[in-house]
PDB file of N, CA, C and O in Angstrom:
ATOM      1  N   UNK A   1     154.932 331.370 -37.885  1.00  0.00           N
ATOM      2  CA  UNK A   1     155.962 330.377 -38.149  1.00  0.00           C
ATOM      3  C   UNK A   1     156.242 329.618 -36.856  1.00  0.00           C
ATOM      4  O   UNK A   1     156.596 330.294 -35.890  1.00  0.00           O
ATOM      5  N   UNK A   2     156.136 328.417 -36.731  1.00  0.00           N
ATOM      6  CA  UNK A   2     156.378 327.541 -35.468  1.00  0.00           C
ATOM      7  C   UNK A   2     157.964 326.293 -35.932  1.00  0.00           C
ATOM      8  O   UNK A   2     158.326 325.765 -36.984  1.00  0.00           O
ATOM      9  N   UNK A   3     158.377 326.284 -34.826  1.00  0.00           N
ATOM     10  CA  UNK A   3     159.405 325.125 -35.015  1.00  0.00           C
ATOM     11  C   UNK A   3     159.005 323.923 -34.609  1.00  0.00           C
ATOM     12  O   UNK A   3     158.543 323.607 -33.512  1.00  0.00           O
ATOM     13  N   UNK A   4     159.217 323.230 -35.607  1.00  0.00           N
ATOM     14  CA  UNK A   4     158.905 321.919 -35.928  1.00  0.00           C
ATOM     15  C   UNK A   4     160.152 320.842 -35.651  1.00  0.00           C
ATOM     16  O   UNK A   4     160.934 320.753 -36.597  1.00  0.00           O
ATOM     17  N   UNK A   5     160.352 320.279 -34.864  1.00  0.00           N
ATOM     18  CA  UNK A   5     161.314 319.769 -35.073  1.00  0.00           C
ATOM     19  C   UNK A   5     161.514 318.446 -35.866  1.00  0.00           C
ATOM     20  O   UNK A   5     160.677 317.555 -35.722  1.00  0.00           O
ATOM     21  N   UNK A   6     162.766 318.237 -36.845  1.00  0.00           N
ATOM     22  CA  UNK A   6     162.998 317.648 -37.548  1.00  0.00           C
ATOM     23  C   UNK A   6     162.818 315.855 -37.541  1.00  0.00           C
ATOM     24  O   UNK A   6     163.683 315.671 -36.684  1.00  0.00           O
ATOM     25  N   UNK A   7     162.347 314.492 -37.859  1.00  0.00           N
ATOM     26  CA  UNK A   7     162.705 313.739 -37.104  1.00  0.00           C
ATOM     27  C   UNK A   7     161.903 313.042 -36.459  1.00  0.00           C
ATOM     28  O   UNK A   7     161.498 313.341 -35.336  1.00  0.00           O
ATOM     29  N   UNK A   8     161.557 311.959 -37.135  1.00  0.00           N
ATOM     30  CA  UNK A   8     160.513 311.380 -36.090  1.00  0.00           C
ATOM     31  C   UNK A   8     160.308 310.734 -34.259  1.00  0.00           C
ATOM     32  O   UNK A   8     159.342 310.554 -33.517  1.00  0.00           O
ATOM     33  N   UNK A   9     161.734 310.563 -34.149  1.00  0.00           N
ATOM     34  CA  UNK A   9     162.116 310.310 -32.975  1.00  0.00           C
ATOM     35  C   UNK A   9     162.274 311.729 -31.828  1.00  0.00           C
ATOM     36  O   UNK A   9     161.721 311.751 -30.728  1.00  0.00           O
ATOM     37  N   UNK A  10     162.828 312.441 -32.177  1.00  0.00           N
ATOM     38  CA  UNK A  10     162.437 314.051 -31.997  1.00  0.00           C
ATOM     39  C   UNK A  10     161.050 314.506 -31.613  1.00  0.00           C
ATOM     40  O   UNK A  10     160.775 314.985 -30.513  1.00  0.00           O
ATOM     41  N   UNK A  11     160.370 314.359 -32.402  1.00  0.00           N
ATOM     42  CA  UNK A  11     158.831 314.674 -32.513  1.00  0.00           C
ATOM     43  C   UNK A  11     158.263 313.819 -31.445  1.00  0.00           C
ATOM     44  O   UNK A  11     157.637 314.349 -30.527  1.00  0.00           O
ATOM     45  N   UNK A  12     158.455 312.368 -31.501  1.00  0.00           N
ATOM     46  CA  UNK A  12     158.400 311.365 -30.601  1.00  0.00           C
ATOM     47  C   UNK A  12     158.828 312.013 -28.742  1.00  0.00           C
ATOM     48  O   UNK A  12     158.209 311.948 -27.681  1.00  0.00           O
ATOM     49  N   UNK A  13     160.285 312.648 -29.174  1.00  0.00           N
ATOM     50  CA  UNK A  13     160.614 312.887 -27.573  1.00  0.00           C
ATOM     51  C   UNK A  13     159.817 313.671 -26.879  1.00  0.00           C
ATOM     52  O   UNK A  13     159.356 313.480 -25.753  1.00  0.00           O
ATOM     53  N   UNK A  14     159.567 315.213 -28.119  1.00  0.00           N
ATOM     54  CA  UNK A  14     159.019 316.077 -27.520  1.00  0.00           C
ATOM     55  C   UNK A  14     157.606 316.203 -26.677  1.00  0.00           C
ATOM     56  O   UNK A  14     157.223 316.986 -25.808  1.00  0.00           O
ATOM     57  N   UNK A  15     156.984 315.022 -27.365  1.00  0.00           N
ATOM     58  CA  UNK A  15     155.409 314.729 -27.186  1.00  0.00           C
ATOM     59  C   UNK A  15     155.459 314.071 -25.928  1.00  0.00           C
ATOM     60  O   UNK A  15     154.582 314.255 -25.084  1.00  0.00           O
ATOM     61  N   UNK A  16     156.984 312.886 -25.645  1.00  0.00           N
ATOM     62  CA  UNK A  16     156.542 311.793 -24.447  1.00  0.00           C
ATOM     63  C   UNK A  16     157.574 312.669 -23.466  1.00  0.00           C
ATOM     64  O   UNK A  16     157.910 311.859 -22.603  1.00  0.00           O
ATOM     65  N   UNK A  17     158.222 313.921 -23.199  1.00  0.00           N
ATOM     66  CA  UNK A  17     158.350 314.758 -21.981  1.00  0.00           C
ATOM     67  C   UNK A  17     157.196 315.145 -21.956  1.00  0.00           C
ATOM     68  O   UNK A  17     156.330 314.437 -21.444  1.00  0.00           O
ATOM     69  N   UNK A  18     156.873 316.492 -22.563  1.00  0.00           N
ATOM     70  CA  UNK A  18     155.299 316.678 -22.413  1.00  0.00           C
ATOM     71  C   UNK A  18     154.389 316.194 -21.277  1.00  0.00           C
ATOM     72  O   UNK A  18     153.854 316.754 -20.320  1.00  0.00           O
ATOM     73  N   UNK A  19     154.419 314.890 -21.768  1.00  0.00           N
ATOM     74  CA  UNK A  19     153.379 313.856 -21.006  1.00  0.00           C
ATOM     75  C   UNK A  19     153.673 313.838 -19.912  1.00  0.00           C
ATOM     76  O   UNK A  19     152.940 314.203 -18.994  1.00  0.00           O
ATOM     77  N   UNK A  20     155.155 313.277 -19.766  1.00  0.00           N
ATOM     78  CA  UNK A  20     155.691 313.310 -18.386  1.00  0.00           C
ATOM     79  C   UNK A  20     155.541 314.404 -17.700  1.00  0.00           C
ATOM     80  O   UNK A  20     155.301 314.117 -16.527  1.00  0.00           O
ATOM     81  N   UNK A  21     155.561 315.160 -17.825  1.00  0.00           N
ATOM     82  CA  UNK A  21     155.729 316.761 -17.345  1.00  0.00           C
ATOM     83  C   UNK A  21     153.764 316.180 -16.618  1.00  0.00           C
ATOM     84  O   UNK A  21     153.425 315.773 -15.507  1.00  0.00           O
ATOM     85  N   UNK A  22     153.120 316.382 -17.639  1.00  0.00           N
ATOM     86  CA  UNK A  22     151.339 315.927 -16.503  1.00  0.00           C
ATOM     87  C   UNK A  22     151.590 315.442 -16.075  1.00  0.00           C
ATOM     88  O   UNK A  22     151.851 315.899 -14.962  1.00  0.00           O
ATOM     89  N   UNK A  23     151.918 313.696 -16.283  1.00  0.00           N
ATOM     90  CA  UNK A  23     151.895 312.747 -14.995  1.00  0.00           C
ATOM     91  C   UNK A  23     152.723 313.228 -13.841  1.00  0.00           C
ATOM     92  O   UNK A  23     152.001 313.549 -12.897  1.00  0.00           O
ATOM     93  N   UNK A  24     153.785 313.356 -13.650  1.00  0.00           N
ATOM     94  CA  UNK A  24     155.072 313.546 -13.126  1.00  0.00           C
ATOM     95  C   UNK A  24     155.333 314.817 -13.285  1.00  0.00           C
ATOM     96  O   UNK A  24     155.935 315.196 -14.289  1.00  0.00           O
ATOM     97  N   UNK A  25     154.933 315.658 -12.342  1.00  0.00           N
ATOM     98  CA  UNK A  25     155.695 317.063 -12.470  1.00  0.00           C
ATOM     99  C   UNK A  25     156.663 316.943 -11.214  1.00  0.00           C
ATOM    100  O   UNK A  25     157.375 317.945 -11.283  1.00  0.00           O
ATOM    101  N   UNK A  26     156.975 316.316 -10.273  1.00  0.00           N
ATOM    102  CA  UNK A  26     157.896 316.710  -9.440  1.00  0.00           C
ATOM    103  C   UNK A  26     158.755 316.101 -10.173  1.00  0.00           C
ATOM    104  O   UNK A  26     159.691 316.011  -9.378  1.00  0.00           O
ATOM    105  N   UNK A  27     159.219 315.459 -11.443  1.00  0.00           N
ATOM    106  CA  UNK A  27     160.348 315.031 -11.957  1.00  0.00           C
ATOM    107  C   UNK A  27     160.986 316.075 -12.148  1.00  0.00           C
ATOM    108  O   UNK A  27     160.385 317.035 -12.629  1.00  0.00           O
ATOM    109  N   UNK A  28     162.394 316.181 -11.821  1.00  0.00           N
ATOM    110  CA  UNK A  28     163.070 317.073 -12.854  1.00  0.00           C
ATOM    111  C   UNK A  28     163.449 316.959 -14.372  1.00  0.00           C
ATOM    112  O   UNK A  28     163.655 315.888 -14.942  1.00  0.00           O
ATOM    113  N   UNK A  29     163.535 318.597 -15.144  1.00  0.00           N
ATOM    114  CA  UNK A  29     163.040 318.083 -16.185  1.00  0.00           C
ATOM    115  C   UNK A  29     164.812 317.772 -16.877  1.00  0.00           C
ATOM    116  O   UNK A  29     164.996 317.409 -18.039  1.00  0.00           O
ATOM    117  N   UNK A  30     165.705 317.963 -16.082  1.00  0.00           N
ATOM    118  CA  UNK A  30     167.032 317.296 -16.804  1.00  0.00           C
ATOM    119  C   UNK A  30     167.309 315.943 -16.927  1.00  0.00           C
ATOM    120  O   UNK A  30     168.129 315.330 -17.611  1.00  0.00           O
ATOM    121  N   UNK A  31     166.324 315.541 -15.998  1.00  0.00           N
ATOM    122  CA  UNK A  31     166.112 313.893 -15.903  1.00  0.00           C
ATOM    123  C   UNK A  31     165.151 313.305 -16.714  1.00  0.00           C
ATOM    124  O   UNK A  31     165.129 312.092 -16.925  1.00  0.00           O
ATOM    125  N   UNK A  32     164.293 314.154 -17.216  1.00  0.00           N
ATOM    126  CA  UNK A  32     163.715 313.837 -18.400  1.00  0.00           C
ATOM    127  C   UNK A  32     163.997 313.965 -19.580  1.00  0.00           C
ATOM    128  O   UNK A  32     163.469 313.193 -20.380  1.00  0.00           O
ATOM    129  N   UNK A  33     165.050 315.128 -20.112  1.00  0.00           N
ATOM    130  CA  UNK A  33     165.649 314.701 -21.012  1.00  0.00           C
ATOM    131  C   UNK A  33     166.761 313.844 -21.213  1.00  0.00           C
ATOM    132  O   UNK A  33     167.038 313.384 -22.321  1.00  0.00           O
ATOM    133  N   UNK A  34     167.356 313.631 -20.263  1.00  0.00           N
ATOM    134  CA  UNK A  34     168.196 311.991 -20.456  1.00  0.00           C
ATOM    135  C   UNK A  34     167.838 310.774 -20.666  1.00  0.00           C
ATOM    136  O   UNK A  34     168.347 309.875 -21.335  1.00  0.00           O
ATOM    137  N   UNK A  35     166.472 310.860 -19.724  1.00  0.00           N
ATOM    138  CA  UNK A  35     165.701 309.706 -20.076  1.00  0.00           C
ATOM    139  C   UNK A  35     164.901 309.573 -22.100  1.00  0.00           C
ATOM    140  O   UNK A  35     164.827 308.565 -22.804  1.00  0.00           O
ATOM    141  N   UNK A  36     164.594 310.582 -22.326  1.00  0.00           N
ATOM    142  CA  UNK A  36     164.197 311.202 -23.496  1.00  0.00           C
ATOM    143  C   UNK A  36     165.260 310.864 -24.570  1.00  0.00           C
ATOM    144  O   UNK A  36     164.911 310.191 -25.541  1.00  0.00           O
ATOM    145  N   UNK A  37     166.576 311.306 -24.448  1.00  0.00           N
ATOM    146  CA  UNK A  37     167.844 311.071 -25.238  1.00  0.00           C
ATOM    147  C   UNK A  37     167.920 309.514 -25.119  1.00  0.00           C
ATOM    148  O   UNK A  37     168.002 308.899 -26.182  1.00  0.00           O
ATOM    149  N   UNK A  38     167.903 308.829 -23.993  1.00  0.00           N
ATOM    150  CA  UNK A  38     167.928 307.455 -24.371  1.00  0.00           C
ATOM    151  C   UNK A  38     166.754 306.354 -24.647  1.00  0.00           C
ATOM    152  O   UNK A  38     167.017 305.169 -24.848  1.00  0.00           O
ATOM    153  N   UNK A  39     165.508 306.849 -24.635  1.00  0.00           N
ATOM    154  CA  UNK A  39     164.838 306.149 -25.126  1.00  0.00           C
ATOM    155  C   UNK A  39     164.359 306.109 -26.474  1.00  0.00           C
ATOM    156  O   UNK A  39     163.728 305.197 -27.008  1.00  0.00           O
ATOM    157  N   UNK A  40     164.884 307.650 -27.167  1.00  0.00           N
ATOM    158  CA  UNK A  40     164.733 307.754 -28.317  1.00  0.00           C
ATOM    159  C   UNK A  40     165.839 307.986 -29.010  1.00  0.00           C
ATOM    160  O   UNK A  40     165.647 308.437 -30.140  1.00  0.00           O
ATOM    161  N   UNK A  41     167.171 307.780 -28.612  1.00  0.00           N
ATOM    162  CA  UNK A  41     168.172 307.906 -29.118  1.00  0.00           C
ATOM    163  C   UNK A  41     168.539 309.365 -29.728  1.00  0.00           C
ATOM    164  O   UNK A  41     169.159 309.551 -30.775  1.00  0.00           O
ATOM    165  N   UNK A  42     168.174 310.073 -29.108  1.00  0.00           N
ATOM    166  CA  UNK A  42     168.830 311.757 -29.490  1.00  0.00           C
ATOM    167  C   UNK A  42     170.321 312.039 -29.602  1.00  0.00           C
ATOM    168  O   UNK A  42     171.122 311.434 -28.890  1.00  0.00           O
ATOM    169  N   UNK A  43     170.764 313.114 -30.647  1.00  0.00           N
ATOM    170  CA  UNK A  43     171.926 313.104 -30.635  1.00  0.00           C
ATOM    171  C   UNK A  43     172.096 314.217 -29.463  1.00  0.00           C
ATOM    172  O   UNK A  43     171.145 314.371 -28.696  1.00  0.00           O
ATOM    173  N   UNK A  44     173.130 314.907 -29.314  1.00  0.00           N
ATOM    174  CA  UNK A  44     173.184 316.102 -28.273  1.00  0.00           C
ATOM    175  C   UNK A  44     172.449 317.666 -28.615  1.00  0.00           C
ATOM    176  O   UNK A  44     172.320 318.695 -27.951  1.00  0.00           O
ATOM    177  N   UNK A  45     172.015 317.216 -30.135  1.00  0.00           N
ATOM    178  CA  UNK A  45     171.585 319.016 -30.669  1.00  0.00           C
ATOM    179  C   UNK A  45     170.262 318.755 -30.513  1.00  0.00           C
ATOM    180  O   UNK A  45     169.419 319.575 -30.148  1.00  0.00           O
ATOM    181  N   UNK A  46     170.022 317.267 -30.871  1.00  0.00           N
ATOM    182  CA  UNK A  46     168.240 316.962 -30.622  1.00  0.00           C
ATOM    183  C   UNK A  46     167.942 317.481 -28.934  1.00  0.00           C
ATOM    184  O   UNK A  46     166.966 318.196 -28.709  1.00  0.00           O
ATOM    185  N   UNK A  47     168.917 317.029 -27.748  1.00  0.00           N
ATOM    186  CA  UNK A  47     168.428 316.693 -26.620  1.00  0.00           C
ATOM    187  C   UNK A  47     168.480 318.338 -26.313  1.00  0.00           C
ATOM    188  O   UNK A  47     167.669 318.765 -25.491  1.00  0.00           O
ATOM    189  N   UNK A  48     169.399 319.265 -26.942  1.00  0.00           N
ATOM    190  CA  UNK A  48     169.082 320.769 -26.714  1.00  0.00           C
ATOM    191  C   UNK A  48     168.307 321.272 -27.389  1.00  0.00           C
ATOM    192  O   UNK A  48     168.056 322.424 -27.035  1.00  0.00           O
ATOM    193  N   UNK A  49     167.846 320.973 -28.137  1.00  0.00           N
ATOM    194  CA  UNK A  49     166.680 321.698 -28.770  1.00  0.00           C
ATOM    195  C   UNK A  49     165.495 321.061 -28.054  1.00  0.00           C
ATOM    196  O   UNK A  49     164.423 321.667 -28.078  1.00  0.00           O
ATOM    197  N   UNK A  50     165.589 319.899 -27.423  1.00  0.00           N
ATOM    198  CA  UNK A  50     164.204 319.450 -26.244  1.00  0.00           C
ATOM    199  C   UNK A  50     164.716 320.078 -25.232  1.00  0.00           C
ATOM    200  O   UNK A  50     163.709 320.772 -25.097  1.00  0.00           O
ATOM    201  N   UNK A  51     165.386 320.443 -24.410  1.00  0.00           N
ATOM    202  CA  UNK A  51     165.970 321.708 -23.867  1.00  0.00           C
ATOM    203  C   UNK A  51     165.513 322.857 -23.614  1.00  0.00           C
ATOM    204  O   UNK A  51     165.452 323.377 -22.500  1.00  0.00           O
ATOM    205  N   UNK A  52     165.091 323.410 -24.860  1.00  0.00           N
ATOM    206  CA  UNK A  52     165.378 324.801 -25.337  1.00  0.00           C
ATOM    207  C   UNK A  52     163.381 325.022 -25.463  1.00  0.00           C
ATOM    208  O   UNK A  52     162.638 325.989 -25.294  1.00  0.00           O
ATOM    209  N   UNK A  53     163.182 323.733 -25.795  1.00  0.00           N
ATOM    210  CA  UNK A  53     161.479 323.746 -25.805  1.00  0.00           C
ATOM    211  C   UNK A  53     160.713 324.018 -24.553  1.00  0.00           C
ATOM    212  O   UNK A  53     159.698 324.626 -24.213  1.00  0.00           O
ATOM    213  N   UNK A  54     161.816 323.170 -23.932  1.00  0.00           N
ATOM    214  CA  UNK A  54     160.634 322.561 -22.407  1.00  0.00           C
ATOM    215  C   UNK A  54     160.998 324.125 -21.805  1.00  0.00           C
ATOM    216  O   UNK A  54     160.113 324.752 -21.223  1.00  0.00           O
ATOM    217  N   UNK A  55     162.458 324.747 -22.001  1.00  0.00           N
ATOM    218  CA  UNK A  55     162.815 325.956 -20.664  1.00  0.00           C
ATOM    219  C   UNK A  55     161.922 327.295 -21.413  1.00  0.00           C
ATOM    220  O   UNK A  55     161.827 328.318 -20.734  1.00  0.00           O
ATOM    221  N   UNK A  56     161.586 327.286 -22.135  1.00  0.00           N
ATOM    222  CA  UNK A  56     160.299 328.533 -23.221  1.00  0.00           C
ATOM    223  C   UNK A  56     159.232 327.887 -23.155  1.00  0.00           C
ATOM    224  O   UNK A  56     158.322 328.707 -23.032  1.00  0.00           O
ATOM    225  N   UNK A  57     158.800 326.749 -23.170  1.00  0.00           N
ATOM    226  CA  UNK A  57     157.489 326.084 -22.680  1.00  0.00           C
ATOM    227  C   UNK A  57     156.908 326.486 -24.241  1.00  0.00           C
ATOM    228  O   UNK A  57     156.034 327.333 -24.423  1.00  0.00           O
ATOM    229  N   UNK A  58     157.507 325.780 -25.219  1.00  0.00           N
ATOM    230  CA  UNK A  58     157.249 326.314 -26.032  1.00  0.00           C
ATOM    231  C   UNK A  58     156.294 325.263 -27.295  1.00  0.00           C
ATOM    232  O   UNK A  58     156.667 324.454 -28.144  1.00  0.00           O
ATOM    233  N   UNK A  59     154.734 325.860 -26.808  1.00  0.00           N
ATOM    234  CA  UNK A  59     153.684 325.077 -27.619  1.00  0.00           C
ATOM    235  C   UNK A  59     153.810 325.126 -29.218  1.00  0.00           C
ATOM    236  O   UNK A  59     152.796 325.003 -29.905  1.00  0.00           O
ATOM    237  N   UNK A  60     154.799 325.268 -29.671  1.00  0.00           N
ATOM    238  CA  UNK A  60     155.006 324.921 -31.316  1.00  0.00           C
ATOM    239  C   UNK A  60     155.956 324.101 -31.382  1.00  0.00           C
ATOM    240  O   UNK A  60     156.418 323.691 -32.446  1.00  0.00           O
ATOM    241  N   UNK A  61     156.314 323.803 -30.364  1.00  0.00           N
ATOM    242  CA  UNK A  61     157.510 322.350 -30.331  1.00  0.00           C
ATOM    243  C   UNK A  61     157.071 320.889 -30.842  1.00  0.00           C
ATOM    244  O   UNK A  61     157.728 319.972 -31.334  1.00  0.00           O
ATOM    245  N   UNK A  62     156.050 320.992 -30.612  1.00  0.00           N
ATOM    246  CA  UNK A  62     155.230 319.483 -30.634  1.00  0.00           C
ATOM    247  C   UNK A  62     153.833 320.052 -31.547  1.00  0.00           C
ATOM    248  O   UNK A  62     152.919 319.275 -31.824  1.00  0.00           O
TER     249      UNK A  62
END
C-alpha cells in the first residue's frame, strides 16, 4: 500500500521538490516547500504532508 497523494497540484508539488532536491541540494528543504505551497497553491495539510514525504524520503509519495 503506498500514499498517493490526493490532487493534482499535490502530485505536481511532490514531483517538482523532488527535482529540486537533484538540481539544488544545498537548498533547504523548508524553502522548498514554501516555494512548493506557492507555486502550486497548497493548503497547509497539503504543504505537511510534502513535509512528511521529503523528512521519510518517502518513494511512494510521488
Amino acid at each position: 500500500m503506498s500514499i498517493i497523494p490526493e490532487g493534482e497540484d499535490l502530485r505536481k508539488a511532490v514531483e517538482w521538490v523532488s527535482e529540486e532536491r537533484k538540481f539544488n541540494p544545498e537548498k533547504k528543504v523548508g524553502k522548498l516547500i514554501e516555494e512548493a505551497g506557492l507555486k502550486f497553491d497548497l493548503s497547509p495539510k497539503d504543504a505537511d504532508f510534502l513535509m512528511r514525504c521529503i523528512e521519510e524520503n518517502d518513494a511512494s509519495c510521488v
